[in-house]
C-alpha positions in Angstrom: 95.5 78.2 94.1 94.1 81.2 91.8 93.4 84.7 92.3 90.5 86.8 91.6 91.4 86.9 88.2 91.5 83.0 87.7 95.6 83.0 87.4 97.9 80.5 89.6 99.6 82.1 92.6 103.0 80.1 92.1 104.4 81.6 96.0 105.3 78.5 97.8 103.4 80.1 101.0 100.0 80.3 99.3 99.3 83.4 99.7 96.9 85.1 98.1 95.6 88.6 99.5 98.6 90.5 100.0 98.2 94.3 101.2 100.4 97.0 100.7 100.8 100.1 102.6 102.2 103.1 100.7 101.2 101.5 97.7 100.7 104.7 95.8 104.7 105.4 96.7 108.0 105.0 94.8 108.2 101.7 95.6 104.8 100.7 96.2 103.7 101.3 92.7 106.5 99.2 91.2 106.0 96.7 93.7 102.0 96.1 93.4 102.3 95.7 89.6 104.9 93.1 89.6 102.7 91.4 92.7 99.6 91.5 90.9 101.7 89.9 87.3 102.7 87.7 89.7 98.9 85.9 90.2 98.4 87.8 93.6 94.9 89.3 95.0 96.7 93.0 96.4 94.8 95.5 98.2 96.2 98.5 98.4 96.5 101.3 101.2 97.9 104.9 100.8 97.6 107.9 101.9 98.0 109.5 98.8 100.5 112.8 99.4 102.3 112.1 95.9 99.2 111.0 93.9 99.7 114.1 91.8 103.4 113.3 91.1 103.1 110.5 89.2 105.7 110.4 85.7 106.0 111.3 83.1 102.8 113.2 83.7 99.6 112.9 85.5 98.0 112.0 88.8 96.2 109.8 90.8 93.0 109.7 92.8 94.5 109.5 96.6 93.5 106.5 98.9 93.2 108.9 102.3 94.3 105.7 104.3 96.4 106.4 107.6 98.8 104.3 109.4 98.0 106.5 112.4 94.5 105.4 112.0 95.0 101.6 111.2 92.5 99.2 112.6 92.2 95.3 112.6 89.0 95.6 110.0 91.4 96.9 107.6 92.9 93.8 107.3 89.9 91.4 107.0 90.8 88.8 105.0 94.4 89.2 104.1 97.3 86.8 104.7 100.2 89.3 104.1 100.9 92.8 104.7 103.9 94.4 103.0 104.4 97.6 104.9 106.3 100.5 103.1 104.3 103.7 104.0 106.5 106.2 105.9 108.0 109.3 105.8 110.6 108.1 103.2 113.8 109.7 103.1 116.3 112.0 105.5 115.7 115.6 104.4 111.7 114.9 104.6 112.5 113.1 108.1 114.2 115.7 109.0 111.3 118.0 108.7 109.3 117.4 112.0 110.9 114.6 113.7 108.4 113.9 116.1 105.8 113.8 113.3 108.5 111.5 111.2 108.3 109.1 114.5 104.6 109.2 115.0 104.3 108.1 111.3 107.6 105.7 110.7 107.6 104.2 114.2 104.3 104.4 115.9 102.1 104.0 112.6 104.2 101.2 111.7 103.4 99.7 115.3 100.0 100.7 115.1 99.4 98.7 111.8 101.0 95.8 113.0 99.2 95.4 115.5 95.8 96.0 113.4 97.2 93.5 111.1 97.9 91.0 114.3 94.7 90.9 115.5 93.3 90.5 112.4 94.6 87.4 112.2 97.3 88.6 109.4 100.4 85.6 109.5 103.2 87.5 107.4 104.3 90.8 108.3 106.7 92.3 105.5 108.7 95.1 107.0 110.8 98.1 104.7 113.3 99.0 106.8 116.9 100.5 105.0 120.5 99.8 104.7 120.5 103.4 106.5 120.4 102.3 109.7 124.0 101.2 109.5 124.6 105.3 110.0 128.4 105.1 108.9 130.8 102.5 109.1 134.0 103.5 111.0 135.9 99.9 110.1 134.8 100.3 106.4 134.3 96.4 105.8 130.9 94.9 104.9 128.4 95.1 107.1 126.1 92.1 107.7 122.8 91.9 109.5 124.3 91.7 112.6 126.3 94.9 112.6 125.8 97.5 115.3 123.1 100.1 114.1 124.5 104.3 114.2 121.1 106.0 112.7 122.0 109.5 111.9 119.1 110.8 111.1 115.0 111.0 112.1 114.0 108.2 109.1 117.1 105.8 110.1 116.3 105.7 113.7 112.4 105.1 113.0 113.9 102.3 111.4 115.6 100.8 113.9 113.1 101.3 116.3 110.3 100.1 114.4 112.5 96.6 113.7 112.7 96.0 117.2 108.9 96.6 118.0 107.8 94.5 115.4 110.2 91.5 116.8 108.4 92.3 120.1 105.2 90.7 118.3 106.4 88.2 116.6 105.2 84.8 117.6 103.9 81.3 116.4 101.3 82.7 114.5 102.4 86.8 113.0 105.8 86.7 111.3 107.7 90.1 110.8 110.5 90.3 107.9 112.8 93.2 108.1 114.0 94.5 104.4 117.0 96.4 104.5 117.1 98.0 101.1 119.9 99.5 100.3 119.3 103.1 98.7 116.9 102.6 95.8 117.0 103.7 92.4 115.2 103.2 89.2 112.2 104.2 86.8 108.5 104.5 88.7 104.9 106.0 88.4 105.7 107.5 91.5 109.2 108.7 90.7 111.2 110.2 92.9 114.6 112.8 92.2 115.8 112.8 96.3 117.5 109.6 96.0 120.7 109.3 94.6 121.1 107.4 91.2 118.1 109.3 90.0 118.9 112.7 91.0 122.2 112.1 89.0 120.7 110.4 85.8 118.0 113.1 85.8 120.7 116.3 86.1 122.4 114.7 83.7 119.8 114.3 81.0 118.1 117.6 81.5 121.4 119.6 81.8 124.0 117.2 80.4 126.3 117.6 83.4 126.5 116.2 86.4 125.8 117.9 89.9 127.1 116.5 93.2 126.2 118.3 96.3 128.8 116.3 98.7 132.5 115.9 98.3 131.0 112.2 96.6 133.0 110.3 99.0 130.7 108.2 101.0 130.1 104.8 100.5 126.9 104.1 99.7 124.9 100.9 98.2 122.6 100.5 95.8 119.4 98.6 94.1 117.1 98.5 91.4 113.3 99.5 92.4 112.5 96.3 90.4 115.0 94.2 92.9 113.4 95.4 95.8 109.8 94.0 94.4 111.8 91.0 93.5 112.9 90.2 96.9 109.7 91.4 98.5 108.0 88.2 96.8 111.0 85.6 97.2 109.9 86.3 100.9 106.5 86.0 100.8 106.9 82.9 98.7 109.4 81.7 101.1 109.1 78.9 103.8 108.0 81.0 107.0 111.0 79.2 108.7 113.5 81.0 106.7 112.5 84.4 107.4 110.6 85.1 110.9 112.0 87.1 112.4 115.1 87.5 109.9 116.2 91.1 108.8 117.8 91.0 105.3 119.9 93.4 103.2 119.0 94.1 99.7 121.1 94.6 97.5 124.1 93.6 95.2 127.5 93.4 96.9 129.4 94.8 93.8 127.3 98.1 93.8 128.6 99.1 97.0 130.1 102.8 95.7 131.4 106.1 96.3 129.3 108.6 95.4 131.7 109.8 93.0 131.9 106.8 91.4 128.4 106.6 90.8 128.6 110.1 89.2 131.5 108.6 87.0 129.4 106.0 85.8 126.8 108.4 85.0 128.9 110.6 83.3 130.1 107.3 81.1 126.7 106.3 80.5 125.5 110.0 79.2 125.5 110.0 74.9 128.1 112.8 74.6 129.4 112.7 78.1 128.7 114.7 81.0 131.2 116.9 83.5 131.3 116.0 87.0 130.6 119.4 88.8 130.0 120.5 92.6 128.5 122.7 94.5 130.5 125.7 96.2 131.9 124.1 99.5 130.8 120.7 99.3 130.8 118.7 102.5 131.1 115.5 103.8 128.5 113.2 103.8 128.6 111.8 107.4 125.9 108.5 106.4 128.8 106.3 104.6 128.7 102.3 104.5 129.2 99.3 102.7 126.9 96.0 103.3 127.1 92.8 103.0 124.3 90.9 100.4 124.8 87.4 101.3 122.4 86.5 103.5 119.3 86.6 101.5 120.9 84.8 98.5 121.6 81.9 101.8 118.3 82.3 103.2 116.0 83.2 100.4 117.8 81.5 97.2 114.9 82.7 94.9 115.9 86.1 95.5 119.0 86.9 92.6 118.8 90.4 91.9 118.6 91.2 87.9 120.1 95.0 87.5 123.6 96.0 87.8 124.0 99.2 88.9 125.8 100.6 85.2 122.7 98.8 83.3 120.2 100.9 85.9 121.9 103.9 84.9 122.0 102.9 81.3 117.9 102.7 81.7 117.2 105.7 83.5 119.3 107.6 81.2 117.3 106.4 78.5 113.8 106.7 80.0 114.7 110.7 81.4 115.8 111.7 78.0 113.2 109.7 76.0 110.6 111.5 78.4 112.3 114.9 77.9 113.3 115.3 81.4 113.4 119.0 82.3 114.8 120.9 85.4 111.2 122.3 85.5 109.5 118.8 86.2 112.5 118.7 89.7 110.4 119.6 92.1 107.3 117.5 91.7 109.1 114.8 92.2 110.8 115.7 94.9 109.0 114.8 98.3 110.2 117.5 100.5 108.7 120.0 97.9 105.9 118.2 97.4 105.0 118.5 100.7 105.7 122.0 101.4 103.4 123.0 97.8 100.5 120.9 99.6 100.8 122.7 102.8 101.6 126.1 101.5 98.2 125.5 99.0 95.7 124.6 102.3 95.3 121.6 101.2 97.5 119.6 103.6 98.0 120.0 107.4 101.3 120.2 109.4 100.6 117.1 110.5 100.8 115.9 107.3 96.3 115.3 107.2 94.5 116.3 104.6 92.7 119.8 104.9 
């Protein structure tokens, strides 16, 4: 089976047009390239609020496509929809709740439904390790552990899992991917996630910044992993994952914060301080997860990065790139936002002007 471009789709469901929501994001850019290298036909949907944040430098024409206005002739012709457009992380959840449910929960409804009707089989859902909230046992956390959201996003995500498994059936299979928080070079970088805030401080600065007391547990994987395991699903038998939520993720990079900021601090040429902000606090969101069930279930999956050699890369790309604390807030979603709305150009509710 070929694509439009005469290559061999080698995913063991045959699929062929795959489309991805949010394709324009952090995630979504990494994950269409490595899709489309991959032999597949994908069509992509965004609604373009970060098209001028792409890295090093530069921008993108924006697609203007809405979840909140998703119908079924969207999705003419396509056999799998990867859904990753959302309001993507807690502080820019934490925005406008409401407007973080109406686009995480009821525009992820609303385009599953679309995609339903269209006759769409696989449904490919980004949910997050963050639903977890905290652990009070500490242990590893499988898919079957209770859910404590703590913020707007998490709870969107838990909501949004159990809608979908409302509609699944003999004929539209949901997957729920739990990534655990994500990290790694993009197009569509973004500096409010963890491991690249860090490696980027770092490079620019040559010290290290932490903003909590760094002892929260809190996993992690590569950008490229995430792709990874996004097509070991699709190419998976539909019997192995309808239905089926999955963490993402490597076991051993379940850390404390601090201990991520140590390995930066190894990785930086020279070495870096460790620093904190006055009167750092607690991070409440703090859990370890369990990996296994996707290696079980989905044995094509392995991820590739280690958490140290993620690092090692980042480092390396930020200060081959001649990363500046200047170029923070473009790549930082919450400012992003507020620029576009501040400029006219963008509407509270998150429409363009």
């Amino acid at each position: 089976m070929n694509d439009v471009s005469g290559r061999a789709v080698d995913g063991a469901a045959g699929l062929e047009r795959v489309l991805v929501t949010g394709s324009q994001g952090y995630i979504g850019s990494v994950l269409v390239d490595h899709l489309r290298d991959h032999g597949y036909h994908v069509i992509e949907r965004d609604l373009g609020l970060y098209s001028g944040c792409r890295y090093p430098a530069g921008s993108t024409e924006p697609l203007g496509w809405d979840v909140r206005e998703a119908r079924p002739a969207d999705f003419d012709g396509v056999e799998a929809v990867v859904h990753l457009a959302a309001l993507s992380n807690d502080p820019l959840g934490d925005l406008d709740p409401a407007l973080t449910y109406a686009i995480n929960h009821d525009g992820t409804v609303r385009v599953a439904e679309a995609a339903k009707k269209a006759g769409v089989s696989r449904f490919v859902f980004a949910s997050s390790c963050s639903l977890y909230g905290a652990s009070e046992s500490g242990g590893l956390l499988d898919e079957s552990a209770a859910m404590t959201p703590l913020t707007p996003y998490a709870e969107t995500k838990v909501t949004a899992e159990a809608a979908l498994a409302k509609l699944a059936d003999d004929d539209f299979s949901p997957t729920y991917m739990r990534n655990a928080t994500v990290y790694g070079p993009s197009q569509a970088l973004r500096l409010d996630i963890v491991v690249n805030d860090l490696c980027a401080t770092a490079a620019a600065t040559s010290r290290i910044l932490l903003k909590s007391d760094g002892s929260a547990w809190r996993p992690q994987v590569h950008v490229e992993d995430v792709a990874r395991s996004v097509r070991a699903v699709l190419e998976a038998p539909v019997e192995s994952v309808h239905d089926q939520a999955f963490n993402v993720g490597r076991t051993e990079d379940n850390l404390r914060i601090i201990e991520i900021a140590e390995l930066v601090s190894d990785a930086v040429p020279g070495g870096a301080p460790v620093e904190y902000v006055d009167d750092p606090g607690t991070d409440p969101r703090s859990y370890r997860v369990d990996f296994s069930k996707i290696g079980a279930m989905v044995p094509a999956f392995q991820p590739h990065w280690t958490l140290a050699d993620g690092i090692r890369q980042l480092l390396k790309v930020f200060l081959e790139d001649g990363m500046s604390v200047e170029d923070f807030p473009r790549y930082r979603r919450l400012h992003e936002i507020k620029r576009l709305i501040a400029e006219g150009r963008l509407e509270e509710s998150l429409t363009w002007a």
